[in-house]
C-alpha positions as CSV (number, residue, x, y, z in Angstrom):
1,X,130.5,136.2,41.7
2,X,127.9,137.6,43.9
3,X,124.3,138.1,42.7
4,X,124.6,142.0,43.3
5,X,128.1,142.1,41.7
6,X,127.1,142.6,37.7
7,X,129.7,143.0,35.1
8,X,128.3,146.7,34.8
9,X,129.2,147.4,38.5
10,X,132.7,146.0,38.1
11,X,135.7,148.4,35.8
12,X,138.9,147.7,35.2
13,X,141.3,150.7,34.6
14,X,144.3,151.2,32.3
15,X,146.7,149.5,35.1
16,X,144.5,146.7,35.6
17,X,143.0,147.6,38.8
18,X,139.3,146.5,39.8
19,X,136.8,149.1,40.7
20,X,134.0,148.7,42.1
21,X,130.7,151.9,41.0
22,X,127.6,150.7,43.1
23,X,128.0,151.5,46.8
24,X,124.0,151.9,47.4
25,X,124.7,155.0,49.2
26,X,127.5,157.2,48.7
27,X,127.7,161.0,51.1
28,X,130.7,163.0,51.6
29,X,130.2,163.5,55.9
30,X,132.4,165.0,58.1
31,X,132.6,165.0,61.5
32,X,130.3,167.9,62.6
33,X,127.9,165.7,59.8
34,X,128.7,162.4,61.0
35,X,125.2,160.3,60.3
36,X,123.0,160.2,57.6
37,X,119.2,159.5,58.2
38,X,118.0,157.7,55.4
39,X,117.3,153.7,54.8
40,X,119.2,153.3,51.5
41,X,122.0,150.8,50.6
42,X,122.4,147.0,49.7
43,X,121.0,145.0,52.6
44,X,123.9,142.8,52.4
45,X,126.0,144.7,53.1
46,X,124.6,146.8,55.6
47,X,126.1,146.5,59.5
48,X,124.0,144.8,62.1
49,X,122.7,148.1,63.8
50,X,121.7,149.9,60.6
51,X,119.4,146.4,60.0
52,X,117.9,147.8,62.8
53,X,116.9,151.2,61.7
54,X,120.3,153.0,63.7
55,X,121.6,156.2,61.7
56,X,124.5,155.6,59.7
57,X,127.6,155.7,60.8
58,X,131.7,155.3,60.0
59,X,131.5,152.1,61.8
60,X,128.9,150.5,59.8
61,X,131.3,151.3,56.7
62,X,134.0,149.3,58.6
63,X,131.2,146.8,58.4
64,X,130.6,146.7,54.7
65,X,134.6,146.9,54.4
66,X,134.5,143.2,56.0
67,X,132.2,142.1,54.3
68,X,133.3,143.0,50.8
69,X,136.9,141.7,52.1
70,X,135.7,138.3,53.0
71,X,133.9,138.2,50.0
72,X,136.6,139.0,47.8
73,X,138.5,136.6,49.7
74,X,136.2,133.8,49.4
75,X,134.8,134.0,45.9
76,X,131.1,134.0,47.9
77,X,129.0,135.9,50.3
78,X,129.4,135.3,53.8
79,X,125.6,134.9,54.4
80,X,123.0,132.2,53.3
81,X,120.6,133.5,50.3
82,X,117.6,135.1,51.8
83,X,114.5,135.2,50.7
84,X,113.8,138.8,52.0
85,X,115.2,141.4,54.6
86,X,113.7,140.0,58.4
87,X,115.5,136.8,57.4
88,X,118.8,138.6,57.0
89,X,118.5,140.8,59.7
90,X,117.9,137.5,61.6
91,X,121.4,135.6,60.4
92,X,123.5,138.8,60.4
93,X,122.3,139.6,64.1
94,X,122.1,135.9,65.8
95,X,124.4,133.7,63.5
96,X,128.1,134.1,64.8
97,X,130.5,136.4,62.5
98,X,131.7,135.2,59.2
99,X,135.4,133.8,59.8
100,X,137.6,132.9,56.8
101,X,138.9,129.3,57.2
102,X,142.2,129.2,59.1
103,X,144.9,127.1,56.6
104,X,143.5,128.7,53.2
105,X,144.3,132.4,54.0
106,X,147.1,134.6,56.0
107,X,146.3,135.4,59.7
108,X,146.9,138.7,59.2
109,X,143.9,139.1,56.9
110,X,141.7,136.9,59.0
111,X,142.4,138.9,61.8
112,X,142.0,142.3,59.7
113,X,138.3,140.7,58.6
114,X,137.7,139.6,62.1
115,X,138.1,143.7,63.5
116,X,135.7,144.9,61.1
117,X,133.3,142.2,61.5
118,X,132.4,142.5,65.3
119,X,128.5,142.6,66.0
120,X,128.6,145.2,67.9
121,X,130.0,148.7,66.7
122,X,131.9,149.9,69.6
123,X,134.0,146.9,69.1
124,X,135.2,147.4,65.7
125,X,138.3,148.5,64.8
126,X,138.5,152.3,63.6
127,X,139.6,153.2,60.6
128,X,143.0,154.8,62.3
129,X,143.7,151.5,63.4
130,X,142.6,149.6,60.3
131,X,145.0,151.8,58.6
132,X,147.7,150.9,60.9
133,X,147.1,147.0,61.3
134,X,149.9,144.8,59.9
135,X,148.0,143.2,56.9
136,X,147.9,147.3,55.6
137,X,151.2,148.0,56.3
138,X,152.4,144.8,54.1
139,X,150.9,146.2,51.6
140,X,151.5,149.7,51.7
């Protein structure tokens, strides 16, 4: 389990379904109010361009989506323990992207993963397309 992940973060309701309650920041936008100016949230799992002071943005959620995802997949955090924020800011923006291991997972989940974990936001997938890519639709 992750060092941020504490039992108190983590519920399990009446179906036996895992839910998640600390999400550093949480703000209903829309899209005439699509950025929110403040620096709050959990540092690992914030997107490469709000590391670096960018207003938030949907595509930094996709972001934290592939992170969690890879984490949940893996049983660990993608990232090396840091000591403090420069040296994360430093692997998240130089090391490549965290791939899971071909051989231990489905393609279609390392390729979902893969979208939302491109450096650069432009490149990620959206969230209509997310919601639309075949490891979804297995599921849905």
């Amino acid at each position: 389990m992750h060092r941020d992940i504490k039992p108190d973060n983590i519920l399990v309701n009446s179906k036996g379904f895992v839910k998640l309650t600390d999400f550093g920041i949480t703000k209903q936008i829309d899209a005439e109010d699509s950025l929110a100016g403040t620096f709050v949230g959990t540092m690992n799992y914030m997107s490469p361009e709000r590391m670096e002071g960018e207003k938030y943005t949907y595509e930094g959620d996709i972001w934290s989506l592939g992170i969690v995802l890879h984490e949940l997949a893996s049983g660990q955090y993608p990232y090396k323990e840091t000591t403090g924020f420069l040296e994360m800011l430093e692997q998240i923006k130089y090391q490549d992207s965290p791939i899971l291991p071909r051989g231990n997972f489905s393609d279609l989940l390392i390729d979902f993963i893969a979208r939302c974990l491109k450096k650069e936001s432009d490149q990620r997938d959206s969230v209509v397309s997310l919601l639309a890519h075949p490891w979804i639709l297995k599921y849905s």
